[in-house]
C-alpha positions in Angstrom: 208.0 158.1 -0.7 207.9 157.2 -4.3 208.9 153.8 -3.6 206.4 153.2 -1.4 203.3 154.3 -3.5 205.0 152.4 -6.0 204.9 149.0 -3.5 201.2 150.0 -2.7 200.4 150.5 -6.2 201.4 146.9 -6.7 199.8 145.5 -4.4 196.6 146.8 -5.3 197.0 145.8 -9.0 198.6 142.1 -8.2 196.2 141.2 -6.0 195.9 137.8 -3.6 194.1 136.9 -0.3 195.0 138.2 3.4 193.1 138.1 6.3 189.3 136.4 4.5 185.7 137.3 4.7 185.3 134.3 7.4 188.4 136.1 9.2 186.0 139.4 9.7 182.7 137.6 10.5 184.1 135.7 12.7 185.9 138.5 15.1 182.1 140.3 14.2 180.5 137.5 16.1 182.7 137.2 18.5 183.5 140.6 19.9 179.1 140.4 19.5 179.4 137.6 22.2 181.4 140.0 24.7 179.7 142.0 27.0 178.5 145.9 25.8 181.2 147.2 27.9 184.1 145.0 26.9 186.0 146.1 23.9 188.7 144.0 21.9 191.9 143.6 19.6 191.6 141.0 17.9 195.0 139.2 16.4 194.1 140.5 12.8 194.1 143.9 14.3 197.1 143.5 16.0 198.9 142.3 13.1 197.5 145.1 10.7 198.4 148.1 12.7 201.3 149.5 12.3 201.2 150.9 15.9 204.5 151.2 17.5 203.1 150.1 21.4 199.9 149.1 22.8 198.8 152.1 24.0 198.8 153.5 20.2 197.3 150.3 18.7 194.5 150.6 20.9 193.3 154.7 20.0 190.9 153.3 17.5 188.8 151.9 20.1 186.0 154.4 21.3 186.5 155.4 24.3 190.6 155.0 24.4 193.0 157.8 23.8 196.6 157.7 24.7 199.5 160.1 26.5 202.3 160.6 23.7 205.7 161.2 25.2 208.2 160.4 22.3 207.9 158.1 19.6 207.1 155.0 21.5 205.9 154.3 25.4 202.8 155.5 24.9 200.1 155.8 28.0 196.6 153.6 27.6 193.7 156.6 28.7 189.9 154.7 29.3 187.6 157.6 29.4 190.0 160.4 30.7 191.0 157.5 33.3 194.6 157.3 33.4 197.4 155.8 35.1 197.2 154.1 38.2 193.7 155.0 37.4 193.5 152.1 34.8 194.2 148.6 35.7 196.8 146.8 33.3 197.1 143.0 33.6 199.3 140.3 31.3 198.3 137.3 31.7 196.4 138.1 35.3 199.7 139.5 36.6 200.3 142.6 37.7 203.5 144.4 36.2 204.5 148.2 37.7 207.0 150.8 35.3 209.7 152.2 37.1 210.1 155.7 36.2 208.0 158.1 38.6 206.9 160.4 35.2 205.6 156.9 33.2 208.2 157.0 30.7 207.6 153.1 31.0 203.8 152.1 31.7 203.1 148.6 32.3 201.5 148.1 28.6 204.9 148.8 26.6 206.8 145.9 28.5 205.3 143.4 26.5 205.7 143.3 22.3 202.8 142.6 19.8 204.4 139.9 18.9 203.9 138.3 21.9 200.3 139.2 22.1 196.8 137.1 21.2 194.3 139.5 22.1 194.1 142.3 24.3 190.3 143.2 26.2 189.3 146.5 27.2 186.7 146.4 30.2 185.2 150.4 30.8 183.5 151.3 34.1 183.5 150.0 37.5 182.1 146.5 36.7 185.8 144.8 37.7 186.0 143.0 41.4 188.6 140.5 40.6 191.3 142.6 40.4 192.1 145.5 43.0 192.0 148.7 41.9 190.5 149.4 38.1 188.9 152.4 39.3 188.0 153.5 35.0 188.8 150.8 33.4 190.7 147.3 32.6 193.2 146.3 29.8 193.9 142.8 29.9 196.4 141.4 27.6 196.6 137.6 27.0 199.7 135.8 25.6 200.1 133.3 23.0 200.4 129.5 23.6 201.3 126.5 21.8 198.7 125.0 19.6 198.7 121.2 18.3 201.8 120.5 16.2 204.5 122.8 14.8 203.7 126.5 14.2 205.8 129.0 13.4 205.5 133.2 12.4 208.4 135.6 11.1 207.2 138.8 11.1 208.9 142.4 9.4 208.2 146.0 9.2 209.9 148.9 7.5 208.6 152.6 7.6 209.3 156.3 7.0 212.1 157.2 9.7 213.9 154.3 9.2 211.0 152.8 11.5 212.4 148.7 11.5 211.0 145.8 13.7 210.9 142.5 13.1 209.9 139.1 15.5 209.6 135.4 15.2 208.0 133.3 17.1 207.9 129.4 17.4 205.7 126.7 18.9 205.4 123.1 19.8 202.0 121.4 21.3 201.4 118.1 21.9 199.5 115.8 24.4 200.9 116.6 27.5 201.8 120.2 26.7 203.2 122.3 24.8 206.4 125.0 24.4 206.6 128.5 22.6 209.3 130.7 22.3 210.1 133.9 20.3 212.1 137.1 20.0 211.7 140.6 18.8 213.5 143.9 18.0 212.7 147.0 17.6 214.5 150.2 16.4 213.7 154.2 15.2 214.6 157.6 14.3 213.1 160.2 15.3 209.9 160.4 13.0 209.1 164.0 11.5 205.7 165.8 12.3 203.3 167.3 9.5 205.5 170.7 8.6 208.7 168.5 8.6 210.2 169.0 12.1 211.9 166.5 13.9 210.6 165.8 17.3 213.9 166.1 18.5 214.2 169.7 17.2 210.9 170.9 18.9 212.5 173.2 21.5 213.3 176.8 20.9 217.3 177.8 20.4 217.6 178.8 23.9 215.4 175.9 25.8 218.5 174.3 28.0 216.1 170.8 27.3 216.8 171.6 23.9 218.6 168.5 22.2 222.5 168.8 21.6 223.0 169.5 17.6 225.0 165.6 17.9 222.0 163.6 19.2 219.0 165.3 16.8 219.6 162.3 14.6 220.3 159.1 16.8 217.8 156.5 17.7 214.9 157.1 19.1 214.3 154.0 20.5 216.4 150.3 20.5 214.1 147.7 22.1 214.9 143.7 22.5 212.2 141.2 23.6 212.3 137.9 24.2 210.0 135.1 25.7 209.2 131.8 26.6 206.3 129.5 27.9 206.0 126.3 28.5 202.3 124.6 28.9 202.5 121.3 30.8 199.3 118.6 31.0 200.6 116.1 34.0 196.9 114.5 34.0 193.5 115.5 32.7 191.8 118.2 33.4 195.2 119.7 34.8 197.2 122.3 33.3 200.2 124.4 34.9 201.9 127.5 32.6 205.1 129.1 33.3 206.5 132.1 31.3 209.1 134.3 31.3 209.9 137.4 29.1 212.9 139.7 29.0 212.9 143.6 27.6 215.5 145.4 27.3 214.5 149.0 25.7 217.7 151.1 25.6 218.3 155.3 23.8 214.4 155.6 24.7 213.8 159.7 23.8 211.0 161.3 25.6 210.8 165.4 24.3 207.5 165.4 26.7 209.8 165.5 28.9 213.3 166.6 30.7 215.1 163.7 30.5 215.5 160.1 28.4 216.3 156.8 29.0 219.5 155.4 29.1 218.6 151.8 29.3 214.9 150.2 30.5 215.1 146.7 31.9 212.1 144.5 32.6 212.0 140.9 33.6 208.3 138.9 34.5 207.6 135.8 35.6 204.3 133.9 35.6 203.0 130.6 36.8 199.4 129.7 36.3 198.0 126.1 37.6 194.8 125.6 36.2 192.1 122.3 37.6 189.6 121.7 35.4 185.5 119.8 35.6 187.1 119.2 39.2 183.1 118.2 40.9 179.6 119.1 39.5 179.9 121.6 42.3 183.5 123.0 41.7 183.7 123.9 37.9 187.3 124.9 37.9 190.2 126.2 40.1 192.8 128.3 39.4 196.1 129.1 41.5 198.4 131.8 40.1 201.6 133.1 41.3 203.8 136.1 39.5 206.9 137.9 39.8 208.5 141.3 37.5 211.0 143.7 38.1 212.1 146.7 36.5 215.1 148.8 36.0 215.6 152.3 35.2 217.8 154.8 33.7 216.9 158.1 32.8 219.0 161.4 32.5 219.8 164.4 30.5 223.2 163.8 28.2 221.1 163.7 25.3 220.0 167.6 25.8 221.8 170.5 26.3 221.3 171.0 30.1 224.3 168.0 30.6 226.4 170.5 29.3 228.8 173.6 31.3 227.5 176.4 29.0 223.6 175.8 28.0 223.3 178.7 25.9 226.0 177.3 23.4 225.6 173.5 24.2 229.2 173.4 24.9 231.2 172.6 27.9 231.7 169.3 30.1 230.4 168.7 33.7 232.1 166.4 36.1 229.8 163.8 34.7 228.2 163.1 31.5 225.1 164.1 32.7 223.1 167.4 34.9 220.7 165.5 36.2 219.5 161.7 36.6 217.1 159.4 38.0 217.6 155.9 38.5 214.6 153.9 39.6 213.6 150.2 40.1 210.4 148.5 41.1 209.7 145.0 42.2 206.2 143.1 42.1 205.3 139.8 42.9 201.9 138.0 43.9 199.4 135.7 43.4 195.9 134.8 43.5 193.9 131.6 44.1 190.3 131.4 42.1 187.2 128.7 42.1 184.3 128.9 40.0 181.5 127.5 41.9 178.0 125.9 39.8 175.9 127.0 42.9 172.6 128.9 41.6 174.2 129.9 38.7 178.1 130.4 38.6 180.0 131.6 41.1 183.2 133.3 41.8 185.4 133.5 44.5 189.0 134.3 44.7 191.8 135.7 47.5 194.5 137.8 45.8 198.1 139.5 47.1 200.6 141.2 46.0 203.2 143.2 47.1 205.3 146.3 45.3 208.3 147.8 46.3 209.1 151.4 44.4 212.4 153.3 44.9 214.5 156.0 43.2 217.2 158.1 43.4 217.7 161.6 41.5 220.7 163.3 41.2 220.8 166.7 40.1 223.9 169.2 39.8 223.3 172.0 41.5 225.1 175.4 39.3 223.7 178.2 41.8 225.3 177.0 45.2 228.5 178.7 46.0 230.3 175.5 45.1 228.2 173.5 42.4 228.2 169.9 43.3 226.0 166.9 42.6 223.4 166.1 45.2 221.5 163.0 45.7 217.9 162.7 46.4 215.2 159.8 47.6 212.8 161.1 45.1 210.8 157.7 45.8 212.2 157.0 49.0 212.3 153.1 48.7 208.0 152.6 49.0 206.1 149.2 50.0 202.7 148.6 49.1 201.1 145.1 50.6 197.8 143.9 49.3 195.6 141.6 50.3 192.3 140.9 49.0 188.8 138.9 49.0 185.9 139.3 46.1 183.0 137.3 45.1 180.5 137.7 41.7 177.7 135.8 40.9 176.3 135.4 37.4 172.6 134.0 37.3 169.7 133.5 34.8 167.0 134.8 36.1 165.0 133.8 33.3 165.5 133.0 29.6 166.1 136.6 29.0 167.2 138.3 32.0 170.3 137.7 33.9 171.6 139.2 37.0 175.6 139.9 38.1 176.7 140.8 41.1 180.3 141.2 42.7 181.6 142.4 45.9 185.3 142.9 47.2 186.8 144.1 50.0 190.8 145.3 50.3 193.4 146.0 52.9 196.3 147.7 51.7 199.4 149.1 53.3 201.6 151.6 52.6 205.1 152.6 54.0 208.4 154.6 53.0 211.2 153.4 53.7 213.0 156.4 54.2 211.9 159.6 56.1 211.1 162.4 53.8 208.7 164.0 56.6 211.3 167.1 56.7 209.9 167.7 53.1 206.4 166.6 53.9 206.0 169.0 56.5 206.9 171.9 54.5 203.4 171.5 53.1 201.4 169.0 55.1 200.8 169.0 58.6 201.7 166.3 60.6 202.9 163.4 57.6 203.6 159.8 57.9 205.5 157.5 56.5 203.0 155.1 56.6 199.2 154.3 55.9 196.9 151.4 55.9 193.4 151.4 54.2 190.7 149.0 54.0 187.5 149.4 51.8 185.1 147.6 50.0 184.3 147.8 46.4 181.3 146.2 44.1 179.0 146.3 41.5 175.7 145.3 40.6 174.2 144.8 36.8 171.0 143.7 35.0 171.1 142.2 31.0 168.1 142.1 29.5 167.6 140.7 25.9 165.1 142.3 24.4 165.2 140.1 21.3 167.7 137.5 20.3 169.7 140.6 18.3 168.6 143.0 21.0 170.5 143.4 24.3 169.9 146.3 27.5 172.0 146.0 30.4 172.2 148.6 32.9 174.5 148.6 35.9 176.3 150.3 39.0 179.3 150.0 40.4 181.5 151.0 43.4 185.3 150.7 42.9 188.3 151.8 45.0 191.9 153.1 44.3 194.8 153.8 46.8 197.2 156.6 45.9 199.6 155.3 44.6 203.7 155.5 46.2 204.4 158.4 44.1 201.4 160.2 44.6 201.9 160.0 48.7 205.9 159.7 48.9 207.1 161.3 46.2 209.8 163.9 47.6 211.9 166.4 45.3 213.0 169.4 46.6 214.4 171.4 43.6 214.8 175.3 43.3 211.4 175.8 45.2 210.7 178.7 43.1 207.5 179.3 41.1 209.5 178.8 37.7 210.7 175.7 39.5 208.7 174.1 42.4 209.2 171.2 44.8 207.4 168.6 43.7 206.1 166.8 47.0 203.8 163.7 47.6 200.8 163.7 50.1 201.5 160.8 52.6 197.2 161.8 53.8 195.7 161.3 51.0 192.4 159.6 50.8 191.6 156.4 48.7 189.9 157.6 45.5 185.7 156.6 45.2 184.0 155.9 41.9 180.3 156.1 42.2 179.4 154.6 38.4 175.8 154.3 36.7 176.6 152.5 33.0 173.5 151.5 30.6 173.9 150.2 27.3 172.5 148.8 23.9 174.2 146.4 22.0 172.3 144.8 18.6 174.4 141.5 17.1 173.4 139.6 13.5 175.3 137.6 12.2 177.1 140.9 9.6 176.3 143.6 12.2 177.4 144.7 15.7 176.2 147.9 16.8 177.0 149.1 20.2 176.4 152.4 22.4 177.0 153.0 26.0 176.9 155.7 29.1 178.3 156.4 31.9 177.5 159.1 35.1 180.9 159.0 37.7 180.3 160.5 40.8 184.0 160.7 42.2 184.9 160.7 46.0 188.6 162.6 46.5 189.9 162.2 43.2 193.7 163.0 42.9 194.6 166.2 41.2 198.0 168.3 41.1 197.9 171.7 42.4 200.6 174.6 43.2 200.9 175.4 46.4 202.9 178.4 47.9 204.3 177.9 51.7 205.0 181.3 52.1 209.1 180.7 51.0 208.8 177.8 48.4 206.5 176.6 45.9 205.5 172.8 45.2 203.2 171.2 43.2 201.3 168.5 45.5 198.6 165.9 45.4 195.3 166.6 46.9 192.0 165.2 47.0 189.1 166.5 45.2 185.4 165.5 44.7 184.8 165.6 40.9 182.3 164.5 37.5 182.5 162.5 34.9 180.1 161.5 32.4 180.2 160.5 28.9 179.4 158.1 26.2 180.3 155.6 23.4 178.6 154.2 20.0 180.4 152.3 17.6 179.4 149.5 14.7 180.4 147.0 12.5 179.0 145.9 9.1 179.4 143.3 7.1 178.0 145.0 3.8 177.0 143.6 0.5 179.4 143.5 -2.8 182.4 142.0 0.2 182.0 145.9 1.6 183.2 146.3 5.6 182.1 149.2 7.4 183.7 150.2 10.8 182.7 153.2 12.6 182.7 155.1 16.5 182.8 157.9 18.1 183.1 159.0 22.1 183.1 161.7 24.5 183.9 162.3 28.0 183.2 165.5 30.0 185.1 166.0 33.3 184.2 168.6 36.1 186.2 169.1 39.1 183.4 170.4 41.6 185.4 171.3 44.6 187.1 173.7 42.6 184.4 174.7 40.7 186.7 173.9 37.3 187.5 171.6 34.7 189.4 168.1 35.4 192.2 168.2 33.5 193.6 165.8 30.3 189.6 164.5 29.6 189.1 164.1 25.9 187.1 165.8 23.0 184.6 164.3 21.1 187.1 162.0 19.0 185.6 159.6 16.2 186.7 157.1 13.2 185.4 156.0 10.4 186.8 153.3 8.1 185.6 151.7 5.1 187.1 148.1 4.0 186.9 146.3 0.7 187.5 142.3 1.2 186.6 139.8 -1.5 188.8 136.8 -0.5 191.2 137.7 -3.4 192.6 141.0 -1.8 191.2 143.8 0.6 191.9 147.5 0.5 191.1 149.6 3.3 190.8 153.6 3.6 189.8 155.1 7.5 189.6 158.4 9.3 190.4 159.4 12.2 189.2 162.9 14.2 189.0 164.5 17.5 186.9 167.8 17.8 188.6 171.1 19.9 189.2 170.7 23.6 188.7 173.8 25.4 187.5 172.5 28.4 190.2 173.1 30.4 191.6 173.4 33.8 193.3 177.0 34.1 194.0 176.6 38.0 196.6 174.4 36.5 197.2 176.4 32.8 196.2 174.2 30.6 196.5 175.0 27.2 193.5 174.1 24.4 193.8 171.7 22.1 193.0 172.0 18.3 190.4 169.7 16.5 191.8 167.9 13.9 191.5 165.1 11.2 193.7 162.7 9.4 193.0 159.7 7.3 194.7 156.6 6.8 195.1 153.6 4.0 196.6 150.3 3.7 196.1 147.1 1.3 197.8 143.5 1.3 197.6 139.9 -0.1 199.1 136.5 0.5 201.0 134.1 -1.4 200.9 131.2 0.0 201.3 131.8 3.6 203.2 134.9 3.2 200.9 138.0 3.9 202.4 141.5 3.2 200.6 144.9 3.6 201.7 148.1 3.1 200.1 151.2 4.2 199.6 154.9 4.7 199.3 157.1 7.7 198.2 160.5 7.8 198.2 160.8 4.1 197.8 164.3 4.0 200.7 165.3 6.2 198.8 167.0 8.5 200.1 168.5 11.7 197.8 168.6 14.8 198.3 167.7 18.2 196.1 165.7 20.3 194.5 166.5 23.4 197.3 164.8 25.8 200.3 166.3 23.7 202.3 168.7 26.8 203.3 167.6 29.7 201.1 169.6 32.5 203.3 168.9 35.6 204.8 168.7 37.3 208.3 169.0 35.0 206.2 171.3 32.3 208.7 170.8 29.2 207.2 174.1 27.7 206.4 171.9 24.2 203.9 170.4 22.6 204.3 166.6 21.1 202.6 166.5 17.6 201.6 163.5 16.1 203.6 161.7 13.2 203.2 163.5 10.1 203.1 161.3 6.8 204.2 157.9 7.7 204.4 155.5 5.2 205.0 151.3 5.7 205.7 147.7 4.3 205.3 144.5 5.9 205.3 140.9 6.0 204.3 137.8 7.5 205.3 134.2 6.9 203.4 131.8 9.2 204.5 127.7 8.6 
């Protein structure tokens, strides 16, 4: 830790110049031209944070919380709006985890290094893309600029924390190529009072992890990518990518098991026409394949093990239980802007996801123990195929009109019969299900002034279940200690009914936002435990529900080189069937951060806090969660073109938890997952 303070202090006194005031103006004017309810990461932001994963570099954000599992993987939250819930796109494409507890959501297969900018769209307001029921993250991808660029980027932190990336690029005339790599690689990281996260679980837990694995890696992640931009004739340009992850020794204390190895491939292809008639502005074609692979199982914790109470003791395999799990997705979408009374938008999309596991748990109470197999996703399709429209037009100087409509038919069938399971708890199942809905949205911007902006808005969108939360099908000991856990093959599509109205003011030094949202919500998908009369289950079921909330945040551009970034959010959820609270929906949660840049050097100090949850749902236990509040610093300067910053995370070393800290269900761990405790870090950039 010495050394560290020691780095910082030098940096401070030996001052240069990193990112400049033109830098911070600039991203000030242009997150200022977004729409209020479009939030973004800028590059600077990207390369500043010493986030391990998207999910976590994104928290700042109002309105944005994540799921913590382990020390990387986290889950992107819009609003309480999670999983499925939330639409994540890179590149356009659509990219589905494997692992049926989202130990790998589609934001952590893809590294920052790889990353440009990455917009957050809240509320309905999204017909291009089926189902962002909360919320969009889109995540856009570097390409090759003119000439020969090139970026080596590394990082060392507390708990031996190491990653390090390069990336390269050509452009010229008719195209361009980029290509880069990246690794990343942790211990466990400590939580305020010292404790390992691997050494959360009481003496006794059989998830407890065995003495032997408490200090091995945490996580050992390799990236690499490639995309080639090709201009055959003006006004033509078609992009083909490819990246490769391979994240392998993945821990997730959250939960009951880790991953062995994490394998995900994607594939993109965009064709892009551009100025094609005064009528047809552009075209776009777009075509996309991923797949991935997954491992996960228990050797790492003491339940692998013959005796669990001493950790000691060999089963016929290295392992008590396992899940291995793969999904494929590929798809595509055709797009024209129109210049017809106003612009226009029209577009057809597809795609088509197949989702199938296998778990295999050994079974110690059956009167001869033996390994038994299970179709836990029992080998899912999902075909989609759908149509949307969206004008934008100026109905005057200062009052514009957007409009969008879509309409969806999706199927959805298992591949193998579960219904044995099914029936148990639902009458009459299926292994199959076809929907078709419409979604759209409606919105009015105002200016009031040519700093002043209004817009108020409503929008309709739509969400299938998704294969897990229809198919799912694990029978374990059917106890209450130890339900089933068992999908809903007639579940409803969920409905968001969305009124958002904002304020946004934009100089050129300030941006000052704020923004509210009412969600009416049409068979919502919540968890509940259900008793048969001989077994216990946790299933999915439909429930009509209330959402309603609100952001503010701002940016100033100070006198004396003094930047001031601030926000704060809430979200309140009610679950009015059962006359309860929704479950996982956040505090109030704020930031604060104050930034000194005078072209030479900056210094920066923020802080970060969340208020007490306690409204909970106890039809499901959940626990409250704490307020707390940490505070953060970090400082850097460039020679030449090498930058290097070094920072401070929770200096105080405190230990709190946030609100989405415990797995709920359905594989309760019985822990909490704090947040890192102090976490100090150096690193540098050298772009040629």
């Amino acid at each position: 830790m010495k050394r560290f303070i020691l780095i910082i202090a030098i940096l401070i006194f030996c001052s240069g110049h990193t990112y400049s005031e033109e830098l911070i103006l600039e991203e000030i004017e242009v997150k200022g031209k977004k729409e209020t309810e479009v939030e973004s990461l800028e590059v600077r932001e990207v390369r500043e944070s010493f986030a391990v994963d998207t999910a976590e570099s994104l928290q700042d954000i109002t309105g944005i919380s994540k799921v913590r599992k382990g020390a990387i993987a986290n889950d992107v939250v819009i609003r309480g709006f999670q999983k499925d819930n939330v639409n994540v796109l890179i590149d356009g494409m659509k990219l589905y985890g494997a692992c049926p507890n989202r130990m790998d959501p589609p934001a952590f297969h893809i590294d920052f290094a790889e990353v440009e900018r990455i917009d957050i769209l809240k509320g309905a307001f999204d017909v291009k893309n089926q189902g962002s029921l909360g919320g969009l993250v889109d995540i856009k991808t570097k390409s090759a600029e003119k000439g020969f660029h090139g970026e080596v980027n590394l990082q060392y932190g507390s708990f031996n924390n190491f990653s390090g990336s390069s990336f390269l690029s050509y452009g010229g005339s008719k195209g361009g190529i980029s290509a880069g790599g990246a690794y990343k690689y942790s211990k466990p990281y400590e939580d305020g009072d010292g404790n390992k996260i691997t050494d959360l679980y009481s003496p006794m837990s059989s998830n407890r992890y065995k003495p032997s694995e408490k200090d091995e890696a945490s996580y050992n992640i390799k990236t690499g990518w490639t995309k080639i931009d090709l201009i055959p004739v003006e006004n033509h340009k078609l992009e083909v990518s490819y990246t490769r992850q391979e994240a392998d020794d993945v821990i997730y204390p959250y939960l009951l098991m880790d991953a062995e190895y994490d394998d995900a491939d994607r594939v993109n292809a965009i064709y892009t026409l551009n100025d094609i008639s005064n009528i047809v502005k552009n075209l776009k074609i777009q075509a996309y394949w991923s797949q991935v692979e997954h491992d996960m199982r228990d050797e790492r914790r003491c339940s692998s093990t013959a005796n669990v109470s001493t950790c000691s003791g060999d089963l016929p395999r290295s392992y008590g239980m396992k899940t291995f799990a793969e999904t494929n997705t590929w798809g595509g979408k055709v797009e024209g802007t129109l210049d017809i009374r106003g612009e226009t938008t029209a577009g057809v999309d597809y795609y088509q996801r197949n989702w199938d596991a296998t778990t295999t748990m050994y079974m110690r109470a059956m009167p001869m123990p033996m390994y038994k197999d299970q179709a836990s996703m029992p080998d899912v399709d999902v075909k989609s195929i759908g149509a949307y429209i969206e004008q934008n037009n100026e109905l005057t100087d200062t009052l514009n009109l957007s409009a969008g409509l879509r309409i969806d038919n999706t199927e959805t069938e298992a591949g193998i019969d579960r219904t044995s399971l099914y029936d148990l708890f639902h009458a009459d199942s299926t292994t199959s299900r076809t929907d078709t809905y419409l979604s759209g949205n409606m919105k009015i911007d105002y200016d009031i002034s040519d700093s002043l902006n209004a817009f108020i808005g409503f929008g309709h969108t739509v969400r299938v279940p998704d294969p897990e939360e229809r198919y799912f099908a694990l029978q374990r000991m059917g106890t209450e200690a130890k339900p089933d856990r068992v999908g809903n093959p007639e579940l409803d599509t969920v409905k968001n009914n969305e009124f958002d109205t904002g304020l946004k003011y934009k100089s050129d030094k300030i941006l000052l936002k704020t923004q509210l949202f009412y969600s009416a919500l049409k068979d919502m998908i919540v968890i509940r435990d259900v008793f048969n009369g001989t077994r216990h289950a946790r299933v999915y079921t439909n429930k009509d529900a209330t959402m309603y909330g609100g952001e503010a945040s701002a940016r100033l551009a100070l006198p004396k080189n003094i930047y001031v970034t601030a926000g704060i959010s809430y979200t309140r959820g009610e679950n009015d069937t059962d006359d309860t609270n929704l479950p996982e929906m956040p505090p109030v949660k704020g930031n604060l951060a104050l930034r000194y840049d005078n072209g030479t050097y900056f210094g920066e100090i923020q802080g970060l806090f969340a208020s007490k949850q306690s409204k909970v749902d106890e039809l499901i236990d959940e626990e409250e969660t704490g307020s707390w509040a940490i505070a953060n610093v970090k400082v850097g300067y460039l020679i030449n073109k090498l930058n290097i910053l070094a920072g401070i995370k929770n200096i105080f070393d405190k230990n709190y938890f946030e609100h989405l800290s415990y797995q709920r269900n359905p594989f309760s761990s019985g822990i909490k997952i704090p947040e890192p405790g102090r976490t100090l870090y150096v690193s540098t950039q050298y772009d040629f």
